[in-house]
One Martini backbone bead per residue (centre of mass of N, CA, C, O) as a GRO file, in nm:
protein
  370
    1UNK     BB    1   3.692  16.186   9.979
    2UNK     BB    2   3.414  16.171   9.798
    3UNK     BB    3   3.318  16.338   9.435
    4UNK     BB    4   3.003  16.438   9.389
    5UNK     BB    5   2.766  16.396   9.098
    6UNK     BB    6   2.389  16.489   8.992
    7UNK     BB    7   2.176  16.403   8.735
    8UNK     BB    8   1.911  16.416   8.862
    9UNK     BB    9   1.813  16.495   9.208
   10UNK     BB   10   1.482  16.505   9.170
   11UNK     BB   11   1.447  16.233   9.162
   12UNK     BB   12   1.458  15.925   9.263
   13UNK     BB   13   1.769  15.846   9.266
   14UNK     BB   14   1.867  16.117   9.356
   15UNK     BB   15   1.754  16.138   9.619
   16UNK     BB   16   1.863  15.852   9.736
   17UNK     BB   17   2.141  15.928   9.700
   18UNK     BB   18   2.123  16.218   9.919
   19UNK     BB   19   2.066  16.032  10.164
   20UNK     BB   20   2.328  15.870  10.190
   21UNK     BB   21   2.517  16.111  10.202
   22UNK     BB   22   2.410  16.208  10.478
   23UNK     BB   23   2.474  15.921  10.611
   24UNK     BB   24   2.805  16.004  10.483
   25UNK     BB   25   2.922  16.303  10.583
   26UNK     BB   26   3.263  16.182  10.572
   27UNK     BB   27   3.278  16.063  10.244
   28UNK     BB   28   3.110  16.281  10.096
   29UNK     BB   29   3.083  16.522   9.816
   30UNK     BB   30   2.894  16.789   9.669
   31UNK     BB   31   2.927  16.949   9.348
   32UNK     BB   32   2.695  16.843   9.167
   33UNK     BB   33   2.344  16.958   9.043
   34UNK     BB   34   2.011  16.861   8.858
   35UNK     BB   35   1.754  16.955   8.642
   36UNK     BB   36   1.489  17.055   8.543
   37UNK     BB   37   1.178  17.184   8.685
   38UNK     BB   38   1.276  17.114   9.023
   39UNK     BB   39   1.364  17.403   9.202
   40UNK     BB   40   1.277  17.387   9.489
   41UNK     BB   41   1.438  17.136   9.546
   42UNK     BB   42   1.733  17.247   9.446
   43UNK     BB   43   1.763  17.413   9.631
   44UNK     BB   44   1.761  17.321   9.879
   45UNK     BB   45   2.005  17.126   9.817
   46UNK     BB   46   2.236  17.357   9.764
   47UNK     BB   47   2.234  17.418  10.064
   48UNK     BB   48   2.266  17.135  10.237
   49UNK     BB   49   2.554  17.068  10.045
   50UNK     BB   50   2.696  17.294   9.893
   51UNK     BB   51   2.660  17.389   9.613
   52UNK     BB   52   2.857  17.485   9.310
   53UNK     BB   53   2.721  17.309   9.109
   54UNK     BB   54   2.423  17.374   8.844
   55UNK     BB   55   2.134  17.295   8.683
   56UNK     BB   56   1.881  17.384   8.517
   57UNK     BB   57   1.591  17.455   8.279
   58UNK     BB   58   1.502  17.681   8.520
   59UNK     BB   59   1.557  18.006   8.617
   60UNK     BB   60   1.554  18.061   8.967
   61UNK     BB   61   1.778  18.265   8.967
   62UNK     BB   62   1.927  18.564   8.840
   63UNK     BB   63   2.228  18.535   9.010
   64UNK     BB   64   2.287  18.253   8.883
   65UNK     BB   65   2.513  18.022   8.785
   66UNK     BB   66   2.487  17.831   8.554
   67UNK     BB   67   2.588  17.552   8.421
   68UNK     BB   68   2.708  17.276   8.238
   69UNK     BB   69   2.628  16.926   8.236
   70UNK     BB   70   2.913  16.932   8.157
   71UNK     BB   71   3.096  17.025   8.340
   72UNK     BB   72   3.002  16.869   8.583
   73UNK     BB   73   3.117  16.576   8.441
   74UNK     BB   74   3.398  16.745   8.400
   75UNK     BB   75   3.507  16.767   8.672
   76UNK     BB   76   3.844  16.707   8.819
   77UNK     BB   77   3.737  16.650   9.066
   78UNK     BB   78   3.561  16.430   8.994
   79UNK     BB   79   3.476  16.099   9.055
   80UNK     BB   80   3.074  16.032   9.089
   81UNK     BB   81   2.841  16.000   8.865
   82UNK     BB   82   2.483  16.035   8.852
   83UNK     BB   83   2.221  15.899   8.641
   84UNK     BB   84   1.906  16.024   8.619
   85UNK     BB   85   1.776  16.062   8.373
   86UNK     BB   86   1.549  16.124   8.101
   87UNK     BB   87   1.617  16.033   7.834
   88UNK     BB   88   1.897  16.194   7.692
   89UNK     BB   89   2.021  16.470   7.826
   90UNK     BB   90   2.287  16.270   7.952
   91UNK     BB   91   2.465  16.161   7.698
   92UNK     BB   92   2.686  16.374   7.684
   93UNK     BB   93   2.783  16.396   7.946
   94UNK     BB   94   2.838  16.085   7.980
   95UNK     BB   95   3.064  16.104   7.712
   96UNK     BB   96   3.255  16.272   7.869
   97UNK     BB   97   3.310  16.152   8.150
   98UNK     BB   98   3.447  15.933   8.071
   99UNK     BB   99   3.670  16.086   7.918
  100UNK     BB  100   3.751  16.163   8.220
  101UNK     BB  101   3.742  15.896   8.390
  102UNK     BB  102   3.484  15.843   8.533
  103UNK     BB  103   3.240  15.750   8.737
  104UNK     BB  104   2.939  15.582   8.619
  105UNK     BB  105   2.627  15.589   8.711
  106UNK     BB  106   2.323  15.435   8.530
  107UNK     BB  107   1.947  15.492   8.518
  108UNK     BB  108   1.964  15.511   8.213
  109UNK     BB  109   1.854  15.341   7.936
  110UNK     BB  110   1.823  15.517   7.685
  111UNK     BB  111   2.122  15.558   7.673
  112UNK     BB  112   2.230  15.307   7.652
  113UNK     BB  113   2.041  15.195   7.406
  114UNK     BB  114   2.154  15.426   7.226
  115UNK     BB  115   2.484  15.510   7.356
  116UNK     BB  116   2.695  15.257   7.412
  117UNK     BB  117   2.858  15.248   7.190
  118UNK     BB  118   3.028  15.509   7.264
  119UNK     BB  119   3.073  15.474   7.557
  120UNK     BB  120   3.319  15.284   7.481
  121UNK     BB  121   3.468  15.473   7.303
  122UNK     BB  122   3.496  15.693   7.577
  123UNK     BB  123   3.684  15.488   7.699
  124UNK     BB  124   3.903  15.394   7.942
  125UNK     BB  125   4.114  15.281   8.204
  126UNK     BB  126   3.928  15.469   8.446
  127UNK     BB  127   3.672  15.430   8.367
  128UNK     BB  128   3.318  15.403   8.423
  129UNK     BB  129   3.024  15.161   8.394
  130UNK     BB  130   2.752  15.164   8.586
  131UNK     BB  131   2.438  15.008   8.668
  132UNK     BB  132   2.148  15.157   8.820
  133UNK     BB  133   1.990  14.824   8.815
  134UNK     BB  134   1.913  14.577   8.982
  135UNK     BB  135   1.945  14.350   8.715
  136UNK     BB  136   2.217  14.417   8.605
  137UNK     BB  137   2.353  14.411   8.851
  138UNK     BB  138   2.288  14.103   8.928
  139UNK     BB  139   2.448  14.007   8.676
  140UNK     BB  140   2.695  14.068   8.758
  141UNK     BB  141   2.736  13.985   9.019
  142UNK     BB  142   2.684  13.672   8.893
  143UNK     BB  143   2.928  13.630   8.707
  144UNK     BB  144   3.154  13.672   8.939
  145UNK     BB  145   3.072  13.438   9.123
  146UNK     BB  146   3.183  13.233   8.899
  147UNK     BB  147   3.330  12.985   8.657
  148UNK     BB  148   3.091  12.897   8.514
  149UNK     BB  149   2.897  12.827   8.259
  150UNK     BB  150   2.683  12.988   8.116
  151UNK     BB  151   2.325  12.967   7.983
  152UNK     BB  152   2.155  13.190   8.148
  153UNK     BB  153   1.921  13.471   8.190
  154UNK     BB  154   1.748  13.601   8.489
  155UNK     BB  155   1.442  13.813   8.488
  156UNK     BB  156   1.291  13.999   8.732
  157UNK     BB  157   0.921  14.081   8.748
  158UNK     BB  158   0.598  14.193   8.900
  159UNK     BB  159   0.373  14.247   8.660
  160UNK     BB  160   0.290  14.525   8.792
  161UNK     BB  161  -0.040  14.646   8.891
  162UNK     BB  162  -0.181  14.460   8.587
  163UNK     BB  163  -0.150  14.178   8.619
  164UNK     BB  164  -0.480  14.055   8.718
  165UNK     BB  165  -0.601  14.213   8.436
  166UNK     BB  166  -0.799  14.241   8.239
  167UNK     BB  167  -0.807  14.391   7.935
  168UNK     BB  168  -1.115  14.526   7.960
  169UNK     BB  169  -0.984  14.725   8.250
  170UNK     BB  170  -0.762  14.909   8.129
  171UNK     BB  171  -0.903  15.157   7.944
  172UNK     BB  172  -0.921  15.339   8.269
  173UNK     BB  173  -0.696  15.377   8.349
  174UNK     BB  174  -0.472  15.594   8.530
  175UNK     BB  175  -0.196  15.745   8.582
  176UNK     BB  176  -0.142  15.707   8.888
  177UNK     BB  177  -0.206  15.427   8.888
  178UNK     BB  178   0.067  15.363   8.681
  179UNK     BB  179   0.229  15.520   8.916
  180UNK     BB  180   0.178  15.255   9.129
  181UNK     BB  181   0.409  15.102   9.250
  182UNK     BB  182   0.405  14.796   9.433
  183UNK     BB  183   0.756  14.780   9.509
  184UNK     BB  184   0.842  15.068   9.386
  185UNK     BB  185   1.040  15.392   9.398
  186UNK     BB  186   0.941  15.594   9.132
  187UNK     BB  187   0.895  15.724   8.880
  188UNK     BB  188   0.651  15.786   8.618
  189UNK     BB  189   0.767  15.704   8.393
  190UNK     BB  190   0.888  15.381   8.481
  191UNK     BB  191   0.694  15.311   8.582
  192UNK     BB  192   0.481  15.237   8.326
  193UNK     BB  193   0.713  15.073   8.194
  194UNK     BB  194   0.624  14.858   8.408
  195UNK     BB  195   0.326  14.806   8.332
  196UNK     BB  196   0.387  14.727   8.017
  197UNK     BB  197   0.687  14.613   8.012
  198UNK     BB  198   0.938  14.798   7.900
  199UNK     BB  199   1.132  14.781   8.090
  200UNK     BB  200   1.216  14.485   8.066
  201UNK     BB  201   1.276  14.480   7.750
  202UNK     BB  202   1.543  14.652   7.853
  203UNK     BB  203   1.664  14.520   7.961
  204UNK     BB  204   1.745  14.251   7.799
  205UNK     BB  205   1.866  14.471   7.584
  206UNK     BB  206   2.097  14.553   7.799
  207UNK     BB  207   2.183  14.236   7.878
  208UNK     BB  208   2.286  14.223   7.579
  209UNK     BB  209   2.503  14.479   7.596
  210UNK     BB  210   2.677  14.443   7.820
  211UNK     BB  211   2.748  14.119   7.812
  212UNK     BB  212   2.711  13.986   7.534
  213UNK     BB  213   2.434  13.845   7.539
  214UNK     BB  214   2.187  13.633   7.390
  215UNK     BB  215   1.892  13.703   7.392
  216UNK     BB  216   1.784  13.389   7.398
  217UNK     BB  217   1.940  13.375   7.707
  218UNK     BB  218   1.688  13.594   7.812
  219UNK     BB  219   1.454  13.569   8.077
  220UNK     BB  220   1.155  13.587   8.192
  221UNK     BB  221   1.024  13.619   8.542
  222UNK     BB  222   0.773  13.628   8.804
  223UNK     BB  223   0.809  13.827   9.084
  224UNK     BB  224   0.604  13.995   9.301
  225UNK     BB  225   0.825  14.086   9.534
  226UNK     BB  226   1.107  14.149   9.417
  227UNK     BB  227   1.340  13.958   9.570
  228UNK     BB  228   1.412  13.904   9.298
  229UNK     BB  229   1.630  13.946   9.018
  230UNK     BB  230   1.791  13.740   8.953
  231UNK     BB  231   1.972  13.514   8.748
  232UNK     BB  232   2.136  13.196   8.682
  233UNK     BB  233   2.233  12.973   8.456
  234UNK     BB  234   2.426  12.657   8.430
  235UNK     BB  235   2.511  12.413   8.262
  236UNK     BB  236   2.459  12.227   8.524
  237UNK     BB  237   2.182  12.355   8.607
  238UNK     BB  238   2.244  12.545   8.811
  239UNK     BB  239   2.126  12.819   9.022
  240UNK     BB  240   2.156  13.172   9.070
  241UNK     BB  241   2.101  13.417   9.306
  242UNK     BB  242   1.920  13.716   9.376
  243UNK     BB  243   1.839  13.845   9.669
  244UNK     BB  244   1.624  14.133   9.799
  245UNK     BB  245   1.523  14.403   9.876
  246UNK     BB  246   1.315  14.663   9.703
  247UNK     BB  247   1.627  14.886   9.700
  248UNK     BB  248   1.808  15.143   9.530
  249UNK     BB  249   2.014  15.174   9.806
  250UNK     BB  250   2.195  14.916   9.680
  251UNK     BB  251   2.309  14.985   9.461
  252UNK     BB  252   2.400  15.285   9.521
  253UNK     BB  253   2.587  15.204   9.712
  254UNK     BB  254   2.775  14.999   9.558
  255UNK     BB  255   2.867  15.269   9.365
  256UNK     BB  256   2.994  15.410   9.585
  257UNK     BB  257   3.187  15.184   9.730
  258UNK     BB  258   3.272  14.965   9.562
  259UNK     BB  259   3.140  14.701   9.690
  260UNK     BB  260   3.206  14.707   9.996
  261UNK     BB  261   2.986  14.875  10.150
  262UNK     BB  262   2.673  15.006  10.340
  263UNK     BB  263   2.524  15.302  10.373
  264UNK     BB  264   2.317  15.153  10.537
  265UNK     BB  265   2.041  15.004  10.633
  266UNK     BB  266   1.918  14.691  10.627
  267UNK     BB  267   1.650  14.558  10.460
  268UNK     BB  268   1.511  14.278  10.525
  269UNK     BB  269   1.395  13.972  10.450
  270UNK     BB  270   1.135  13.795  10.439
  271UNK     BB  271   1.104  13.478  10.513
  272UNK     BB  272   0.940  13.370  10.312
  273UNK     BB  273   1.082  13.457  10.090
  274UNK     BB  274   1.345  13.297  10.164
  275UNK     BB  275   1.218  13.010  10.135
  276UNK     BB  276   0.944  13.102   9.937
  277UNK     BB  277   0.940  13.207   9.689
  278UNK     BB  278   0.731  13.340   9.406
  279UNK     BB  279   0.671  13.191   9.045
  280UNK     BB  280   0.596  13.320   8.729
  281UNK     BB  281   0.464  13.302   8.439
  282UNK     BB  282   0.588  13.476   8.123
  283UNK     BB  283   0.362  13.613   7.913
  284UNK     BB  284   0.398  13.820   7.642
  285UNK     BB  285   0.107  13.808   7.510
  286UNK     BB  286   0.043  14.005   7.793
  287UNK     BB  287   0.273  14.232   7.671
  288UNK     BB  288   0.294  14.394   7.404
  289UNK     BB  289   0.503  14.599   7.449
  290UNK     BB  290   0.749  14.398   7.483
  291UNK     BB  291   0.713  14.281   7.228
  292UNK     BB  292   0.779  14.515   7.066
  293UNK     BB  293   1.027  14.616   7.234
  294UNK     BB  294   1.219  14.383   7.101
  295UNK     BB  295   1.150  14.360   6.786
  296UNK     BB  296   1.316  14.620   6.737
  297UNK     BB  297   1.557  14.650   6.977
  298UNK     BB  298   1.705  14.387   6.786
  299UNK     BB  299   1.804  14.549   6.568
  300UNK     BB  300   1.895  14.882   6.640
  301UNK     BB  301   1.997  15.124   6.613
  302UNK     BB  302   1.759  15.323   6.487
  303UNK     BB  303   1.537  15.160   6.639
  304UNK     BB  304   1.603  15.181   6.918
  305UNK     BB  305   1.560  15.522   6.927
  306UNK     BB  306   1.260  15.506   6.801
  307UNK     BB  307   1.134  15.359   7.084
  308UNK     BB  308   1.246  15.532   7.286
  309UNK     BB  309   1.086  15.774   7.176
  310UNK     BB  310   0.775  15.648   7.129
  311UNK     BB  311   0.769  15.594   7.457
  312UNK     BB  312   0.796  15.820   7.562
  313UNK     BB  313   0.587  16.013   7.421
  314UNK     BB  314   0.350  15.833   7.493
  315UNK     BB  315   0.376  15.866   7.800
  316UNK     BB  316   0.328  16.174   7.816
  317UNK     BB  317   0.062  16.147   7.710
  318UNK     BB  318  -0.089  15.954   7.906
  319UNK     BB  319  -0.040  16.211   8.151
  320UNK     BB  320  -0.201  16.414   7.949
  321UNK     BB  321  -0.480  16.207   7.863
  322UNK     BB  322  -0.476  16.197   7.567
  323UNK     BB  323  -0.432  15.874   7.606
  324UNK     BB  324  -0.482  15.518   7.665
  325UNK     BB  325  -0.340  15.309   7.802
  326UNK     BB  326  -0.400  15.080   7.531
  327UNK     BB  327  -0.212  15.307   7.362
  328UNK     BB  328   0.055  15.246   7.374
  329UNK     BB  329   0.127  15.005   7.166
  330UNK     BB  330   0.002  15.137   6.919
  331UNK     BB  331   0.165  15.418   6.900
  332UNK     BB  332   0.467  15.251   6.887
  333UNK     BB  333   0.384  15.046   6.615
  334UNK     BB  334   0.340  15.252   6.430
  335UNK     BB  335   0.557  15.430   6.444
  336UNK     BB  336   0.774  15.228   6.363
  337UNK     BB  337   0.623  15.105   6.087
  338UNK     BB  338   0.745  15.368   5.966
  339UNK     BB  339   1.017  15.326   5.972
  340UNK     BB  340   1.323  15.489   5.882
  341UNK     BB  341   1.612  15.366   5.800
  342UNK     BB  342   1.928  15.506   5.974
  343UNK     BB  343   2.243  15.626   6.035
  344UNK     BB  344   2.500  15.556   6.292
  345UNK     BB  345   2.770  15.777   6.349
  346UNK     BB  346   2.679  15.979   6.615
  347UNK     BB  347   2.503  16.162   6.801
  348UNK     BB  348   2.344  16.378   6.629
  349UNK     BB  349   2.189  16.088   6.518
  350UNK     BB  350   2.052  16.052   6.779
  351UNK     BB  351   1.885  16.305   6.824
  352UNK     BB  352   1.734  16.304   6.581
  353UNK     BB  353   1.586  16.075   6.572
  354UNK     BB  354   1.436  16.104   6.846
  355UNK     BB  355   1.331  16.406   6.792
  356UNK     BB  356   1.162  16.310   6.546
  357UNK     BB  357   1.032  16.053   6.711
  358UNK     BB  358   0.841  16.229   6.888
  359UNK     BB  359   0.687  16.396   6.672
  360UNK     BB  360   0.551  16.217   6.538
  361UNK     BB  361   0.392  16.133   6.721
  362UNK     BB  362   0.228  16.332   6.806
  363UNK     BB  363   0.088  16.355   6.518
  364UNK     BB  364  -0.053  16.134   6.501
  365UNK     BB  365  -0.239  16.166   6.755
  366UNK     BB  366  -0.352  16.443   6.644
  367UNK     BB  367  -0.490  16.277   6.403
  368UNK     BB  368  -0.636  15.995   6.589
  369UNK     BB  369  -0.692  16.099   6.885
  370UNK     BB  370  -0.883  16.363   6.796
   0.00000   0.00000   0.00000
């Protein structure tokens, strides 16, 4: 029997992962879980799983002893880790747990692109890291399918909810429409920015840090029905793809399992989608936060986490109508424009960055756009 533990157990990921585990008790044993501060649905899960070790951001028992995110992460006992939560919150959790020989599966990209540096560091030859993210488990998994040279990396977008919508169109879009992606079950913050497409952006700079791939040579493409993530084109012009249904419990099962078997039953893929997918030119210049997206963030460094605090905050702004739907890659680019690069040599400097631009956005907005 395998000891997990979820950082983030009250979001979509960590929800679907504890859903697989419930279809599995007696493959795996849940030790630790964290939230923020949906302490409601934390006691139902504390309870149903008999769990030892928790943390939330607000106090919701008296008598709870709750541990701290590093301590659940690097319990003696636990097997594996999944980290699935928003901004930095897990990121020393994260390089913590590595240094403890954990397999840490992690849906955090913010994380990933700013203290990939660190994570790589903390590892020893224990531990691991598996990305729980569609696109790059799908690039990870076509790359060792074949020993032949890579040429190209293919990641495919769903085009967001407001693929078909003119620009003229944006300006009113709502929060909640903007967090009802078409074809994926996820939280609020990666919902829209899959709608503005930075959530691509990242992928993109994820598999040139993961990967070691040239960002020249990662393509985005557009596939409505999201049934395909990935392609590789290798020199020989052949080209292979991933496709399934768009199901995170694919993935996340993979990492439970170490791709051995899937801990759920298959929704299979629609013969249509499986005889002639169907795919669009992703031209970027229809969606500026992309391109601002790239970028900065093919710069590194403290811009990287520049961009990923700016972009948090402006998402933050948009969800508490502070701001409109297309003052997002305004608020982000201006924000990016005004960063004097700084020296990344610890964790407490990437806090530092990251912080310090969370806030700057707050007040230009409110000395702009109030």
């Amino acid at each position: 029997m395998k000891n997990i533990s979820i950082l983030g157990s009250t979001g979509s990921i960590g929800t679907q992962t504890l859903e697989l585990v419930d279809q599995n008790k007696s493959e795996y044993n849940v030790l630790g879980l964290t939230c923020n501060k949906n302490i409601e649905l934390l006691s139902k899960q504390i309870k149903k799983f008999k769990v030892s070790q928790f943390h939330s951001n607000i106090k919701f028992d008296s008598s709870a002893q709750l541990e701290s995110p590093i301590d659940i992460a690097t319990n003696e006992k636990l097997d594996k880790l999944v980290v699935s939560t928003e901004g930095l919150h897990s990121l020393e959790p994260t390089l913590m747990a590595l240094e403890s020989s954990k397999e840490v599966g992690i849906a955090n990209k913010e994380s990933i692109l700013c203290g990939y540096e660190f994570m790589k560091n903390s590892m020893n030859d224990n531990s691991k890291l598996i990305p729980l993210d569609s696109e790059p488990v799908s690039v990870k998994n076509l790359l060792i399918k074949s020993n032949k040279q890579v040429n190209k990396i293919i990641i495919t977008a769903s085009g967001g909810p407001f693929r078909n919508k003119k620009s003229t169109e944006l300006s009113n879009i709502t929060p909640d429409e903007a967090a009802n992606h078409p074809t994926w079950r996820m939280g609020k913050k990666i919902s829209v920015d899959s709608a503005t497409l930075m959530n691509k952006a990242f992928e993109v700079l994820e598999c040139n840090l993961l990967f070691e791939f040239p960002l020249n040579k990662i393509d985005v493409i557009i596939n409505p029905s999201s049934s395909i993530h990935a392609l590789v084109e290798y020199n020989d012009g052949s080209i292979l793809a991933s496709q399934y249904e768009p199901d995170m419990k694919i993935p996340i099962s993979e990492f439970l399992t170490n791709n051995i078997s899937p801990l759920s039953d298959h929704i299979y893929l629609n013969k249509k989608d499986l005889i002639k997918p169907k795919f669009e030119i992703f031209n970027s210049s229809n969606y500026p936060t992309y391109e601002i997206g790239l970028h900065y963030g093919k710069r590194r460094g403290s811009w990287i986490i520049a961009l990923c605090a700016a972009d948090q905050a402006a998402i933050d702004l948009f969800l508490d109508y502070k701001i409109r739907f297309p003052d997002i890659p305004k608020v982000i680019e201006i924000v990016l424009s005004n960063h004097i690069e700084s020296k990344v040599t610890n964790i407490t400097d990437v806090y530092r960055i990251y912080n310090s631009t969370i806030q700057e956005t707050y007040k230009l907005t409110e000395n702009k756009w109030n």
